[in-house]
C-alpha positions as CSV (number, residue, x, y, z in Angstrom):
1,X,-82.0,-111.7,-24.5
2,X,-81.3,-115.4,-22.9
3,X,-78.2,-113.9,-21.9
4,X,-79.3,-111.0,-20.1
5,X,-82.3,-113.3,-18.5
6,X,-79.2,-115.4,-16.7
7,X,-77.7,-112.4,-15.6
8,X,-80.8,-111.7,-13.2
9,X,-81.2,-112.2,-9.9
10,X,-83.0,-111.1,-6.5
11,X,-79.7,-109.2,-4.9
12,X,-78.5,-105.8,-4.8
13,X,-76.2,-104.2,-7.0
14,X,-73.7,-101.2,-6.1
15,X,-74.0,-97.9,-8.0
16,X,-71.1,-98.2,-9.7
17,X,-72.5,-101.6,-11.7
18,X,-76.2,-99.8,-12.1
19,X,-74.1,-96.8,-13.8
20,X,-72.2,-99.7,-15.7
21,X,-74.9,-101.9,-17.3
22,X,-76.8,-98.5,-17.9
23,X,-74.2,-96.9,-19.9
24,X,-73.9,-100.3,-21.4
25,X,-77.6,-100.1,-22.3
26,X,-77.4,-97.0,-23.8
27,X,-74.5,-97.9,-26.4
28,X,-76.5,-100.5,-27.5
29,X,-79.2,-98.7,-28.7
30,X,-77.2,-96.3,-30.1
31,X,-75.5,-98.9,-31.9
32,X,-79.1,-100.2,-33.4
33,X,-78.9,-103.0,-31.0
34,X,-82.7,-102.7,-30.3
35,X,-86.2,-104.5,-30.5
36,X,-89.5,-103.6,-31.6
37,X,-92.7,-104.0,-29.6
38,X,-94.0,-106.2,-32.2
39,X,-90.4,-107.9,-31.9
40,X,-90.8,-108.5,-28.6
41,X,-94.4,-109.4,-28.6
42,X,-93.3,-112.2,-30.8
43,X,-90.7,-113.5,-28.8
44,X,-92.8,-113.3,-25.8
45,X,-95.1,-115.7,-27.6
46,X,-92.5,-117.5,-28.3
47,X,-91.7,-118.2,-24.2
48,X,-95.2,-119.1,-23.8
49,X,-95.4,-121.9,-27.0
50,X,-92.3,-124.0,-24.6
């Protein structure tokens, strides 16, 4: 998740790299690559403990 929070910023990205980091997205919850909402409550608590 730190990774992705890097990855952020406030400028535009094409279509082409939308479609990209969507299909992305998608194969990684396929994969099982996912979170809970109790998983990410946690880790949200987490961000505000530092």
């Amino acid at each position: 998740m730190l990774k992705y929070n890097k990855k952020m910023t406030s400028e535009r990205i094409s279509k082409e790299q939308y479609n990209q980091e969507l299909e992305a997205s998608i194969a990684h919850i396929k994969d099982g690559n996912r979170f809970t909402h109790q998983q990410i409550k946690e880790r949200m608590e987490q961000w505000i403990e530092k």
